[in-house]
C-alpha positions in Angstrom: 76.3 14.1 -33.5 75.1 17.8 -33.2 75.8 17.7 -29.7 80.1 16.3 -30.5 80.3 19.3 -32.8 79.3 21.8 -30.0 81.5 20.2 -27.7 84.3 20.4 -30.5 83.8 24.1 -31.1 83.8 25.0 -27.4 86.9 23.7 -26.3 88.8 25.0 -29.7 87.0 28.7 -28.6 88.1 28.2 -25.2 92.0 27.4 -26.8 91.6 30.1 -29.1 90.3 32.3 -25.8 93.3 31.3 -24.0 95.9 31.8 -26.7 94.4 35.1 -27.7 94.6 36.6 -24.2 98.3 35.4 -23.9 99.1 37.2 -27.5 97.7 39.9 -26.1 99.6 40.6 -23.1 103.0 39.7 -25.6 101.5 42.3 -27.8 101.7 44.9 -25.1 104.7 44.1 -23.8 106.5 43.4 -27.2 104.8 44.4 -30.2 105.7 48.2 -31.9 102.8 48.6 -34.1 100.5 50.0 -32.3 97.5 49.5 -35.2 98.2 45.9 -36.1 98.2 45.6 -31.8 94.7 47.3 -32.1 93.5 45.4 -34.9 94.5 41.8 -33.3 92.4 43.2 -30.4 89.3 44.0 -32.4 90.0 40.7 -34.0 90.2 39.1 -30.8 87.5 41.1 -28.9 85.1 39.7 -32.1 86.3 36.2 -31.7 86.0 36.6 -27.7 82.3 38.0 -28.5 81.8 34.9 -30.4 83.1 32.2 -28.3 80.6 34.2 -25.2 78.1 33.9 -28.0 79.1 30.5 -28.3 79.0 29.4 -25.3 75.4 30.9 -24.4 74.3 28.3 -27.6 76.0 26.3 -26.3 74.3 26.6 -22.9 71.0 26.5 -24.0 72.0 24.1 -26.5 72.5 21.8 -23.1 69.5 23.2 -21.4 67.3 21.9 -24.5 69.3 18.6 -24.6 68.5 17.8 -21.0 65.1 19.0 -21.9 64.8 17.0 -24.8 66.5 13.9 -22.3 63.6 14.5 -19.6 60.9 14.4 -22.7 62.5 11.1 -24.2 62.7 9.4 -20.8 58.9 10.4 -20.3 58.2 9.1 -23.5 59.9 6.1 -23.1 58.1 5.7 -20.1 55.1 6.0 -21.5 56.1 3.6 -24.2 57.0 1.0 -21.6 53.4 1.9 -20.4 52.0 1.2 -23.4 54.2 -2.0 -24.7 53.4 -3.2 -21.1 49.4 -2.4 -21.3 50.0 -4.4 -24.8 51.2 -6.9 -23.4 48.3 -7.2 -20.8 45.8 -6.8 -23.8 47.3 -9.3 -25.8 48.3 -11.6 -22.9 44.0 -10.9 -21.9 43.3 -11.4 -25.8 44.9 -14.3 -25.8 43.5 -16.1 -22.5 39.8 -14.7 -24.4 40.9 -16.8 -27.5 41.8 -19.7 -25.5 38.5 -19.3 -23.4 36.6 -19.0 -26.9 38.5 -21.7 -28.5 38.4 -24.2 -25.3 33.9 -23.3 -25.1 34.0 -24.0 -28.9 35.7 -27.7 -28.5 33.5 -28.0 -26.0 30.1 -26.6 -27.6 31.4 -29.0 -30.8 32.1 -32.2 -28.7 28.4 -31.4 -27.5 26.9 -31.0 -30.4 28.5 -34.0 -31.6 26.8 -35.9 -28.7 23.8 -34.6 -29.7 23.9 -35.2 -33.0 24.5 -39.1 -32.1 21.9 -39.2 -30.0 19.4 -37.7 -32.7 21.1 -40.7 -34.9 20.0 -43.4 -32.3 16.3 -42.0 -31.7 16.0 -41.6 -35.2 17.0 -45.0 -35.6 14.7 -45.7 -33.1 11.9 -44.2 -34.6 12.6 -46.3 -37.6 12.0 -49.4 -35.7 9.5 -48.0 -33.9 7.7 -46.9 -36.9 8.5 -50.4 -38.7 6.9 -52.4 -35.7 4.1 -50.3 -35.0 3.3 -51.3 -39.4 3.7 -54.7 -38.8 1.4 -54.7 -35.8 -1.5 -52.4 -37.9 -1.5 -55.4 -40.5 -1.8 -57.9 -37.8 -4.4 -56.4 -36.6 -6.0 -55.5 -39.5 -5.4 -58.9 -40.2 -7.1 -59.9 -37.2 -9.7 -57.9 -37.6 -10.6 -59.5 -41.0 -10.5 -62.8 -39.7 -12.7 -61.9 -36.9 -15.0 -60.3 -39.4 -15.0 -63.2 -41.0 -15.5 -65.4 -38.2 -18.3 -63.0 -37.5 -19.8 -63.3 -40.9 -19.7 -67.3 -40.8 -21.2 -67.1 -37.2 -24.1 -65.1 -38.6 -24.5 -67.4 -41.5 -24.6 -70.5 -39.1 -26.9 -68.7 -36.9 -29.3 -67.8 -39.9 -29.0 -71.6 -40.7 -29.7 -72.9 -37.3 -32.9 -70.6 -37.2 -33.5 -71.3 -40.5 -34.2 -75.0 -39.0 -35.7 -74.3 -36.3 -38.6 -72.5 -38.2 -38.5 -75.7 -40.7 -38.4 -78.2 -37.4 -41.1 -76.3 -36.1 -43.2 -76.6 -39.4 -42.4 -80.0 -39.7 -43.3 -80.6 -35.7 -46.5 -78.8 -36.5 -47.2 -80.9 -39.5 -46.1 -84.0 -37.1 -49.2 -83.2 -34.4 -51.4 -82.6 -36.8 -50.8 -85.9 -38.4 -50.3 -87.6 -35.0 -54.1 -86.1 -34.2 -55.0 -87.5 -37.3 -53.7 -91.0 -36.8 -55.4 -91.0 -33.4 -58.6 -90.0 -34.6 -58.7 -92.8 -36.9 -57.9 -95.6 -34.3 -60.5 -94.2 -32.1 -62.9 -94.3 -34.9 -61.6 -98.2 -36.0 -61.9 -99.2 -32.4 -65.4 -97.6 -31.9 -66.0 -99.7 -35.5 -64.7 -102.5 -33.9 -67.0 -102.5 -30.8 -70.0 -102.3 -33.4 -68.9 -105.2 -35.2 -68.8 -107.0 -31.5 -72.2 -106.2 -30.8 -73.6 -107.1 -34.0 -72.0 -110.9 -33.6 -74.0 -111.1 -30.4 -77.3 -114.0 -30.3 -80.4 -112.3 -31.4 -82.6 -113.3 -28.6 -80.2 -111.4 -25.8 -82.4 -108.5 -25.3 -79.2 -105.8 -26.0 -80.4 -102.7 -27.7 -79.6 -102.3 -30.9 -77.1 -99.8 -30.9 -77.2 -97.4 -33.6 -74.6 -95.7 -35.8 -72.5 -93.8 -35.0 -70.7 -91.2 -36.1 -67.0 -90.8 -35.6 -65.2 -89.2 -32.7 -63.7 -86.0 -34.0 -61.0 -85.0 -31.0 -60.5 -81.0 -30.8 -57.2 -79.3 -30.4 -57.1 -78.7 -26.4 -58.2 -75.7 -25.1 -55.4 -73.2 -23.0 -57.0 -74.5 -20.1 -55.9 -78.2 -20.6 -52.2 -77.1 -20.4 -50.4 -75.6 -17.5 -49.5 -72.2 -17.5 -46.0 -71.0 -18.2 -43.9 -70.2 -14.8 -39.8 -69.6 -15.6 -39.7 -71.0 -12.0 -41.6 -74.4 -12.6 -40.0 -78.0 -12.8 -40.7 -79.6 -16.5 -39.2 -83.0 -17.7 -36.2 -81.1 -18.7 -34.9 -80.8 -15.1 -35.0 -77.0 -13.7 -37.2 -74.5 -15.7 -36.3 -75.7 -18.9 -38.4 -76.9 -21.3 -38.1 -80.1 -23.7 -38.9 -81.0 -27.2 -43.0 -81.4 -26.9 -44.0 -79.6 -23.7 -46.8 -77.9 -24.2 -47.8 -74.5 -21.9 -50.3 -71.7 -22.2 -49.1 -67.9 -22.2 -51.1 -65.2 -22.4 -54.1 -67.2 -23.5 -52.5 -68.9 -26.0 -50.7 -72.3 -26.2 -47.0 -73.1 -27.2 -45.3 -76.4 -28.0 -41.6 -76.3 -27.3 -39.0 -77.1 -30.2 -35.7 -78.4 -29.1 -34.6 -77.4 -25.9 -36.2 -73.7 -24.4 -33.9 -71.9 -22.0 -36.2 -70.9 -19.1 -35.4 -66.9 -19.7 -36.7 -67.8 -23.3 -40.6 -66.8 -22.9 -42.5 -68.6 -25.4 -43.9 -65.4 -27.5 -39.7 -65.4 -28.2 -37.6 -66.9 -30.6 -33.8 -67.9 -29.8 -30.8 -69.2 -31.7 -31.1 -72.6 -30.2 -34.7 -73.1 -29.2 -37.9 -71.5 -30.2 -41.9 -72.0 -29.0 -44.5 -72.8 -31.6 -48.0 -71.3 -31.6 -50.2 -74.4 -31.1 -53.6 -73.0 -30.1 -55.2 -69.9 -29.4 
């Protein structure tokens, strides 16, 4: 707008300029007065002053305008610059948001995956855990009825030797009264052959025989019984030993109870078998 009034002024000084040099030459040529002539030529001189004045503004008014042009074109330059270096840094700021955003869906959609697999081995676990219960109390279960087992095992074997020392008290008692019985029918058959000879005639010459006493039979000596070898053959087939065998070991003498398992020596008790001191 500044500029349009510049323009304005200049051409109406330039009119002026024009008209004023023409009045002048018609005041020369025409005019009487020869002050008002020199006044009208101050005036104009003043008014050509100012429109040189004018003009030099004028001038440098243009100067500073294409000055002022080149600045604004450099700015706006630079503004293009910049709106295009924007454009760059938000186009960039934008791909890093979508680079962000898509490794955030994907981090998620991992973590999601995760998170369902922590779900199934927790769920797992849980089963895991549950059978892993159930198979303690089984076998604590199984364990107690072993013990069990175990304890009525123990009892039965207690039982079983329990016998076995009354069998072999009884057997002992048995021999004892089987000695017994055969002492007494030697001593009713050595009666018996006294009674013969007394029933005899008198005049057969025969001795007399006197009294006498009653056989007494000993408990055999070691030395009447075979010594005990794990290798030898008894009536129980092999090197085992039968209900009544008799063997010495060590110097002493043994009578078998039940069956004897050949590694069973007979200073040794088993579960199923046992020797019984009979002599020493």
């Amino acid at each position: 707008m500044e500029l349009k009034k510049l323009y304005i002024v200049s051409c109406v000084a330039g009119a002026l300029l024009s008209v004023g040099l023409g009045a002048k030459v018609f005041a020369d040529n025409y005019w009487q007065g020869h002050g008002e002539v020199e006044a009208i030529n101050e005036d104009i001189d003043t008014l050509s002053t100012r429109l040189h004045s004018r003009d030099s503004e004028i001038v440098q008014l243009n100067s500073n305008l294409s000055v002022a042009k080149n600045s604004a074109q450099s700015f706006s330059s630079q503004v293009t610059n910049l709106q295009q270096q924007l454009t760059q840094s938000e186009q960039a700021s934008q791909a890093k948001e979508n680079e962000n955003q898509r490794k955030l869906t994907e981090s998620n959609q991992h973590l999601a995956v995760l998170n369902q697999q922590l779900v199934t081995v927790s769920q797992q676990l849980e089963v895991a855990n549950q059978k892993s219960a159930s198979d303690d109390q089984t076998i604590a279960a199984n364990a107690q009825a072993l013990a069990d087992k175990q304890n009525e095992l123990d009892t039965a074997n207690q039982t079983i030797i329990s016998d076995a020392q009354a069998l072999s008290s009884k057997q002992s008692e048995v021999d004892t009264a089987n000695q017994t019985i055969a002492n007494l029918q030697q001593q009713i058959k050595d009666l018996q052959q006294v009674a013969t000879q007394a029933q005899q005639p008198a005049s057969q010459t025969t001795p007399t025989p006197q009294a006498q006493e009653p056989v007494v039979q000993t408990t055999p000596t070691t030395s009447e019984y075979p010594a005990w070898n794990p290798k030898q053959t008894y009536n129980g087939g092999g090197n085992d030993r039968r209900n009544g065998d008799k063997v010495t070991y060590e110097g002493k003498t043994y009578i078998a109870n039940w069956t004897v398992t050949g590694g069973a020596t007979p200073d040794k008790v088993g579960p199923y078998g046992a020797w019984s001191l009979l002599a020493n």
